[in-house]
DRENLUM-963150 format. One record per residue (C-alpha): x negated, z negated, y negated; residue in three letters. Coordinates in Angstrom, 1 decimal. Layout:
BEGIN
east, up, north, r
X, Z, Y, ALA $
...
// end
This chain:
BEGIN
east, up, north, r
14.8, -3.8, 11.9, UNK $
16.7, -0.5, 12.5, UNK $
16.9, 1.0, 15.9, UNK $
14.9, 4.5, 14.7, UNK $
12.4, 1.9, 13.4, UNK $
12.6, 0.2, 16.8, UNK $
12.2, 3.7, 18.8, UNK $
8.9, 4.6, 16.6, UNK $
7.1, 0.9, 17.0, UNK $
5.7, 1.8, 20.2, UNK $
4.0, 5.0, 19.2, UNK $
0.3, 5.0, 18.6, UNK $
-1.2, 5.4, 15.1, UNK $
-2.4, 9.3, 16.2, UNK $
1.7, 9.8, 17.3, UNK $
2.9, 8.6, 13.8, UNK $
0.5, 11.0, 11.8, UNK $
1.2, 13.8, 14.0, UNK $
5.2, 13.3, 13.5, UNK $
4.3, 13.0, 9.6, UNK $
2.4, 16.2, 10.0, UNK $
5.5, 18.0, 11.4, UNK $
7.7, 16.3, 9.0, UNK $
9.2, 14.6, 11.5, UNK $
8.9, 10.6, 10.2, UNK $
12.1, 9.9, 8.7, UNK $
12.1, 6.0, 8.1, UNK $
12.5, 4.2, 5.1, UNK $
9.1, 3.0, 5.1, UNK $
5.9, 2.7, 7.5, UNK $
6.6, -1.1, 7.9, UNK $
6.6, -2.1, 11.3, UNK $
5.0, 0.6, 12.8, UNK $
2.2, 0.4, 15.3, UNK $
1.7, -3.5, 14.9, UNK $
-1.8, -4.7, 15.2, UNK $
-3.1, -1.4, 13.4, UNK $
-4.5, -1.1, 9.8, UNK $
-2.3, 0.6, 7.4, UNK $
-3.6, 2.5, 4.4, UNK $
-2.6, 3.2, 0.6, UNK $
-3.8, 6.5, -0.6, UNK $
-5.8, 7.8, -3.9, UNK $
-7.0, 10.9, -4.1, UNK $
-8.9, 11.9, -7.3, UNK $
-11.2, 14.5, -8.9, UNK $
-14.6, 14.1, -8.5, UNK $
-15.5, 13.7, -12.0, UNK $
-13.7, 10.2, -11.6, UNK $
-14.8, 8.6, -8.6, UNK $
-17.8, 6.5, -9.3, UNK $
-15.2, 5.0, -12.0, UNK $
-12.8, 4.7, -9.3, UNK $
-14.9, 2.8, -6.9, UNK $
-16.2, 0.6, -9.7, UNK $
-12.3, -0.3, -10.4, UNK $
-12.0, -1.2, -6.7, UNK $
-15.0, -3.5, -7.2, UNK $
-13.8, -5.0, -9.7, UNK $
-10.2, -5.7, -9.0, UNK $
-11.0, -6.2, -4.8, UNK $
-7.7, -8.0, -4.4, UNK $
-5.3, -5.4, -5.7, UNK $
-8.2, -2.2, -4.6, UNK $
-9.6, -3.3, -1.4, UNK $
-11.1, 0.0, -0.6, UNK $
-11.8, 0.7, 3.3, UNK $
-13.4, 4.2, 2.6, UNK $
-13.8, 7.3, 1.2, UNK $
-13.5, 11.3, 2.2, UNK $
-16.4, 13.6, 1.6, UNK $
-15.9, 16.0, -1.7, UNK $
-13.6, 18.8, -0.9, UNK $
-13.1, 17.5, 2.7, UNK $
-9.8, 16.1, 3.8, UNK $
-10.7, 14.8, 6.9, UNK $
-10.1, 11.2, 7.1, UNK $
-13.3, 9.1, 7.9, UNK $
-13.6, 8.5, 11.9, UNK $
-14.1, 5.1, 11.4, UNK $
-10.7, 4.9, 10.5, UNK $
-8.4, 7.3, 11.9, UNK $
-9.5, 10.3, 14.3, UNK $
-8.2, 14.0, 13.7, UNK $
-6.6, 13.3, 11.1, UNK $
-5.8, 15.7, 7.5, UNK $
-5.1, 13.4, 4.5, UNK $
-3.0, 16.5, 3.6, UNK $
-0.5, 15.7, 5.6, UNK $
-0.4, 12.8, 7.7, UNK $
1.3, 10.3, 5.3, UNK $
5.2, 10.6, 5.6, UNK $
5.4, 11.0, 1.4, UNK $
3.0, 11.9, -1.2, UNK $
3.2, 11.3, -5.2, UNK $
1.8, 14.3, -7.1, UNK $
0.6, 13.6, -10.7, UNK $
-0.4, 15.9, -13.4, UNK $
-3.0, 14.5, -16.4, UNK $
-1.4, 11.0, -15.6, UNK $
2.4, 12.2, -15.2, UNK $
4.4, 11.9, -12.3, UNK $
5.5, 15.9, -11.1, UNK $
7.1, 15.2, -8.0, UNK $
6.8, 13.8, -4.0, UNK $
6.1, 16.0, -1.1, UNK $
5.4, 15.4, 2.7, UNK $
2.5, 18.2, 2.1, UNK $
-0.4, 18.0, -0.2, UNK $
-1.8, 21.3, 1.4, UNK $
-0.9, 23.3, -1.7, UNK $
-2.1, 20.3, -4.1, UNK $
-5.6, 19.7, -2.8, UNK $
-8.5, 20.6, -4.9, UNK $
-12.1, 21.8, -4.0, UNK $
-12.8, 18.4, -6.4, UNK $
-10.8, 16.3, -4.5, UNK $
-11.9, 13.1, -3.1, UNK $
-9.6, 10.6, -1.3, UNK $
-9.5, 6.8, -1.2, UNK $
-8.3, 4.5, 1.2, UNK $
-7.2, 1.1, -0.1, UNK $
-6.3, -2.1, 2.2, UNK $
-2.3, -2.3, 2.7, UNK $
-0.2, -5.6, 3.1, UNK $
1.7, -4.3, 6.0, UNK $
-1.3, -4.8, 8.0, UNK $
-0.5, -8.5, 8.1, UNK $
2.6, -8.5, 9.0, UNK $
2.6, -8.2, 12.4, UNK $
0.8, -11.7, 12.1, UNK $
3.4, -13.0, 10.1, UNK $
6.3, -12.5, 12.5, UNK $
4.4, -13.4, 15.0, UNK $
4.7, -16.6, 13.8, UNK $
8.6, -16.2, 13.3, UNK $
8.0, -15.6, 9.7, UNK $
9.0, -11.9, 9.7, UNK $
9.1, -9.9, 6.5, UNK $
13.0, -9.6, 4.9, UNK $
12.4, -5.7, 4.4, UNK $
11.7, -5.1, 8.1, UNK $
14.7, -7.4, 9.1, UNK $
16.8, -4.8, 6.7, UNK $
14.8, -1.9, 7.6, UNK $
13.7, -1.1, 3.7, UNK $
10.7, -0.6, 1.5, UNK $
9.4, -3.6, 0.5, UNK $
9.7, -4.4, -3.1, UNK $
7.3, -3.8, -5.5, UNK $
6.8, -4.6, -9.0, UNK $
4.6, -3.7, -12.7, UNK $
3.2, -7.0, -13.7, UNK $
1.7, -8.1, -17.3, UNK $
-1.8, -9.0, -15.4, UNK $
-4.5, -6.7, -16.9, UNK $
-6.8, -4.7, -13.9, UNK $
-10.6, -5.3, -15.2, UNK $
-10.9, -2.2, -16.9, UNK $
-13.6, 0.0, -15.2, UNK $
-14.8, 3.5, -16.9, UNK $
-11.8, 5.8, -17.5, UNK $
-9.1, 2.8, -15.8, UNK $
-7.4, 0.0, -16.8, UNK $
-3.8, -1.1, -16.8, UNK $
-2.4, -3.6, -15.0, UNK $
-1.5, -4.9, -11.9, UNK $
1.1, -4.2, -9.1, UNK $
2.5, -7.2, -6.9, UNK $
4.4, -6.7, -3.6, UNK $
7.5, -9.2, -2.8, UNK $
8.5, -11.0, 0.4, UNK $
10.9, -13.9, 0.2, UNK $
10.6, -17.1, 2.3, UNK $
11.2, -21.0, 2.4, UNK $
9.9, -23.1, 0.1, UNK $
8.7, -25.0, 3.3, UNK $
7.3, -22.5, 4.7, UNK $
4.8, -21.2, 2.1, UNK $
1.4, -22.8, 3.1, UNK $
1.8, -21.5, 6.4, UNK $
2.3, -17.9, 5.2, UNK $
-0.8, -18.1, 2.9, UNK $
-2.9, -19.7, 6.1, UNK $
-1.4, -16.4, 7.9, UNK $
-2.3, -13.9, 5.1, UNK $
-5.3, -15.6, 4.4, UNK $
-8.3, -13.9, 6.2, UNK $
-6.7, -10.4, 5.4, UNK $
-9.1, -10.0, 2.4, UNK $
-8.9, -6.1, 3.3, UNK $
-5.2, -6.0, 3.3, UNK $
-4.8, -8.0, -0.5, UNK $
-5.3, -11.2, 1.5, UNK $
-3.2, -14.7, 0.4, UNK $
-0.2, -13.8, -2.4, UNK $
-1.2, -14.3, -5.9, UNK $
1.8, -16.3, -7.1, UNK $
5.0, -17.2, -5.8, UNK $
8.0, -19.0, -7.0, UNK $
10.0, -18.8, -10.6, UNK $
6.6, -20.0, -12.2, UNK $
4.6, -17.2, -10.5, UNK $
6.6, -14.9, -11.5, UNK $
6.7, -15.8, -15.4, UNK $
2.5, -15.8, -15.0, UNK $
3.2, -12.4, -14.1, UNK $
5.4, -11.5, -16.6, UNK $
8.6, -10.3, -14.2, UNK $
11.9, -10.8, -14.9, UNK $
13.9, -9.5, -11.9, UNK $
14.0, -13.0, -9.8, UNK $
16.0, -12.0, -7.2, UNK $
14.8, -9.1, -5.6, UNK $
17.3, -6.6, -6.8, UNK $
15.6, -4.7, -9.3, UNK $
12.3, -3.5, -8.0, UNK $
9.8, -0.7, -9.7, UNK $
9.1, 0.6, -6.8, UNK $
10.9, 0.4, -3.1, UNK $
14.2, -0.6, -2.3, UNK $
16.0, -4.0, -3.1, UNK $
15.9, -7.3, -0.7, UNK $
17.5, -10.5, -0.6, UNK $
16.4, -13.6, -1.7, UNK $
18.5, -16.5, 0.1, UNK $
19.8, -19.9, -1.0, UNK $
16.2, -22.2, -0.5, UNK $
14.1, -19.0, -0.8, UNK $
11.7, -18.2, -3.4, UNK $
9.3, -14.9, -4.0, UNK $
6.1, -14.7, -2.8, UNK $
4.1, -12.1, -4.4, UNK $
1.0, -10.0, -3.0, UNK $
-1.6, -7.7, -4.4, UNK $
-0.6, -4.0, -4.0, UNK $
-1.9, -0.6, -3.3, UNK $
0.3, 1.3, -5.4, UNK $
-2.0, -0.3, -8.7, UNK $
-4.1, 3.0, -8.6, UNK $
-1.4, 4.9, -9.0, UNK $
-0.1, 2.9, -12.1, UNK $
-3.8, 2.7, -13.2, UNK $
-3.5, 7.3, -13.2, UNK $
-0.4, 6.6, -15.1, UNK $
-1.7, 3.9, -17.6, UNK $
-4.9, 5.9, -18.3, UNK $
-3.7, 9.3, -18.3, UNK $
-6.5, 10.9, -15.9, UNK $
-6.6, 14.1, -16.2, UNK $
-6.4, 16.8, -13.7, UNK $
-4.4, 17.0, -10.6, UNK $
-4.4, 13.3, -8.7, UNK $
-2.4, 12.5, -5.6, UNK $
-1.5, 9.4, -3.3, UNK $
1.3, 7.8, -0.8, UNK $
4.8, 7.6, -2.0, UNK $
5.2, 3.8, -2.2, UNK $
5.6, 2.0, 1.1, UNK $
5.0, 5.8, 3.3, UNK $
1.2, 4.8, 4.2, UNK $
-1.4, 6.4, 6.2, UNK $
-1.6, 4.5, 9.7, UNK $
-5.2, 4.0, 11.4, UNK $
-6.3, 3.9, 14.2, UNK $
-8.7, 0.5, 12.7, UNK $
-7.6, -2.6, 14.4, UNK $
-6.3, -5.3, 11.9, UNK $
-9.5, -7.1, 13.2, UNK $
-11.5, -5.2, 11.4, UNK $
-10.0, -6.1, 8.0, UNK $
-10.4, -9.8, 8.6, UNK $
-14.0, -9.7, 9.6, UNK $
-14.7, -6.7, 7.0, UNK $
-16.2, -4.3, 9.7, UNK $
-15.7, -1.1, 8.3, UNK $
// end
């Protein structure tokens, strides 16, 4: 882990959206920060889309966990999961998309939001890794102080109104050895994408990848995969925002810049025992 990731760990969820508010968060990625405290992937649609939206999520719960909603128009993130806070601005990065195009990334959505607009908040796997290195199984990206690696699959979502497409995995390597105990760890997460998918060169032909070792991601930065390591692969947030892409919504549709999250004040608790 990096030494400005080390300085921000001990800040409180409401200190890390305040310094994302002033454009002030400059790490790689929200790994790591403020251990034990629910991270979230952002969606933010018009309204004409989101009862398709949370049909998708109900659907496809292991890639779409969704942990709530904002009212129409309002960005006020719910209270249940993070207090004071503007989904306009307290994510360190934001993806803006245009009729299902990619425009550009901002740290503000302020002149983006729409009187239409309704956010999403979807489960995030850096929520469980606090857990893992707990258990001296810490997650190579954080080690190296990098996004963690993310990748297009060939899985189909279960289409749902206006989206389909397919599904995005994350990547963190480990042991051969050591694989039953990280899927015991990531386990009860259900809220947070839960226990990986697939792992290993077989897992990753069922999902259609070719990049097997780590150096040629879709989304975030590279890792390492070591001599006696193999891939573990997760169910990721960043699907919706393939889903936009794949479908083409129309209109003006925002979320997190892959890996720059929204962090909650929600205790990881709460996404074991799915109190919401």
């Amino acid at each position: 882990m990096s030494t400005e990731v080390a300085s921000t760990v001990t800040l409180t969820p409401s200190d890390i959206r305040s310094l994302c508010r002033a454009d002030a968060f400059k790490e790689a990625s929200t790994a790591g920060i403020c251990a034990g405290h629910v991270q979230a992937n952002i969606i933010i649609l018009p309204e004409k889309y989101a009862d398709d939206f949370r049909w998708l999520c109900l659907r496809n719960p292991v890639s779409c966990p969704l942990l709530g909603e904002t009212k129409l128009g309002d960005p006020r993130v719910p209270e249940h999961l993070a207090s004071n806070s503007d989904i306009r601005t307290d994510c360190p990065l934001y993806n803006i998309y245009r009729d299902g195009v990619f425009v550009e990334s901002k740290p503000s959505l302020e002149n983006y939001w729409q009187p239409d607009s309704i956010a999403f908040f979807i489960g995030c796997s850096y929520s469980f890794e606090a857990a893992l290195t707990a258990s001296k199984l810490a997650p190579r990206h954080t080690e190296l102080g990098r996004n963690v690696p993310m990748y297009r699959t060939n899985v189909p979502l279960m289409a749902a109104g206006a989206f389909s497409g397919s599904m995005v995995v994350s990547m963190r390597p480990y042991p051969i050895s050591q694989v039953p105990k990280v899927r015991d760890i990531t386990r009860p997460y259900f809220l947070a994408h839960g226990e990986p998918v697939a792992y290993g060169p077989d897992g990753a032909k069922a999902l259609g990848l070719s990049d097997l070792d780590g150096s040629s991601p879709d989304f975030g930065d590279p890792t390492e995969i070591r001599e006696g390591e193999i891939a573990v692969y997760w169910g990721c947030g960043v699907t919706p925002q393939v889903a936009v892409m794949d479908s083409g919504i129309e209109g003006i549709v925002m979320g997190h810049a892959p890996g720059q999250m929204l962090v909650l004040d929600m205790v990881n608790e709460a996404v074991c025992k799915g109190k919401l």
